[in-house]
C-alpha positions in Angstrom: -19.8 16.5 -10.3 -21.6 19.4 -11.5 -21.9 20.5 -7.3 -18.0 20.1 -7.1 -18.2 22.2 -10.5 -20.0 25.2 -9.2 -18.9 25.3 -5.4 -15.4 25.0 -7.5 -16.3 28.6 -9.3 -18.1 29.6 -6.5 -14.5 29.6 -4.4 -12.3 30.8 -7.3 -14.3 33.9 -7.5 -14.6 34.6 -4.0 -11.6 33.5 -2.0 -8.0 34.8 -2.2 -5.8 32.3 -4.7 -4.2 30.4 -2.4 -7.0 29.6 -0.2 -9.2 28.7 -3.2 -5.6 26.3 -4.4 -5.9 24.7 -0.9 -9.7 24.5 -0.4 -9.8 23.3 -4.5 -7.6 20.3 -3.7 -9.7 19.3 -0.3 -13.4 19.4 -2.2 -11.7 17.8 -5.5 -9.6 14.7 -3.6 -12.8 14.3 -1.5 -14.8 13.8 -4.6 -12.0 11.8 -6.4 -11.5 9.7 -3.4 -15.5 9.1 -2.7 -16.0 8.5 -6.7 -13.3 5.7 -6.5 -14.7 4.0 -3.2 -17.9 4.1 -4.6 -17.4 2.7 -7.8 -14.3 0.5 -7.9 -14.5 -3.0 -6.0 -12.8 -2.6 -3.3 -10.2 -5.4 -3.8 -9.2 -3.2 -7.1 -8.9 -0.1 -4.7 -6.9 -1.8 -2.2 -4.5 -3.2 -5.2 -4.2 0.8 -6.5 -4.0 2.0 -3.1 -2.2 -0.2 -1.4 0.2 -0.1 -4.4 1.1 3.7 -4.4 1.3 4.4 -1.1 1.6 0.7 1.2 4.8 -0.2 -0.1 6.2 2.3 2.3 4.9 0.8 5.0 6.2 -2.9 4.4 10.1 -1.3 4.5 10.3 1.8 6.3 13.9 2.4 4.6 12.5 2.6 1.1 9.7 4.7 2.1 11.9 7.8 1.6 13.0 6.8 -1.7 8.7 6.6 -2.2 8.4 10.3 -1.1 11.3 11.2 -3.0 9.8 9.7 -5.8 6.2 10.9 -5.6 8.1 14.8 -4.7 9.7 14.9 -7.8 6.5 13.3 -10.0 4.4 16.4 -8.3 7.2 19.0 -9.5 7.0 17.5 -12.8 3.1 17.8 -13.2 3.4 21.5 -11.4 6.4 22.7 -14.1 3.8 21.0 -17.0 1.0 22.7 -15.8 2.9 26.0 -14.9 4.3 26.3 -18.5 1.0 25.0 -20.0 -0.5 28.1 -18.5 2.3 30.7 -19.7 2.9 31.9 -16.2 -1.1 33.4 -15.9 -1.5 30.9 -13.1 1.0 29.7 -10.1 0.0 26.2 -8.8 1.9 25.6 -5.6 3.4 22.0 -4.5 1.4 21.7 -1.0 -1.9 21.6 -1.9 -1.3 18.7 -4.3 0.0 17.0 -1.8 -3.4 17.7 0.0 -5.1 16.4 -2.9 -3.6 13.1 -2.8 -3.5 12.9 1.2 -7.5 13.2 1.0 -8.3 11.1 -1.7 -6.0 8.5 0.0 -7.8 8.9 3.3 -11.1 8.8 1.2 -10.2 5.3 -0.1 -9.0 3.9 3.2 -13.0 2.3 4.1 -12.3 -0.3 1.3 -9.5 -1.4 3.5 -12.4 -2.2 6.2 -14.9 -4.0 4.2 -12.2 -6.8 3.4 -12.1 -8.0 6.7 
C-alpha cells in the first residue's frame, strides 16, 4: 500500500488532473482488485463478484436496469465527494467507472480456481 501511496503522489504532482484521475483509478482498482483476490477465499469473491456484476449476465433485459443502477450510485458518490471538497477538486464519472472495470477484471482468476 505504501508503493500505491507514493507512485499515487508521485502522479498527482506530475501529471495533468485528468490523466492523474484516470491513471489514479487504474493503479488503485488494480491494487483493490489484487488485495481482494489475494486475501478473500475465492468462493467469497465469486459470491461479491458474481453478485454485483453476474446478475446481468443471467438476463440480458435487466442488465440495463444494473447499469442504470450502478450509473446513478456513481453520480451519487461523485456529487458526495464533489460537495465534500467545496468545489477545490472535480472528480469525473469515467474514471470510476475504470476503477471498478479493473478491479472486476482483477477478481476474475478466482472464477478459474473453482473449476
Amino acid at each position: 500500500m505504501i508503493i500505491v501511496a507514493i507512485v499515487s503522489v508521485a502522479v498527482v504532482s506530475t501529471m495533468p488532473p485528468l490523466g492523474a484521475e484516470w491513471l489514479l483509478a487504474m493503479v488503485w482498482g488494480i491494487f483493490i482488485g489484487g488485495t481482494l483476490l489475494v486475501f478473500l477465499p475465492s468462493k467469497v469473491l465469486i459470491t461479491i463478484v458474481g453478485g454485483l456484476f453476474g446478475v446481468g449476465v443471467v438476463d440480458l433485459t435487466g442488465a440495463a436496469k444494473i447499469v442504470e443502477s450502478f450509473a446513478k450510485a456513481v453520480a451519487n458518490i461523485i456529487k458526495t465527494i464533489n460537495s465534500a471538497l467545496a468545489g477545490e477538486v472535480v472528480l469525473h464519472a469515467a474514471p470510476v467507472w475504470v476503477f471498478f472495470v479493473f478491479v472486476f477484471v482483477c477478481c476474475l482468476p478466482a472464477y478459474r480456481s473453482e473449476q
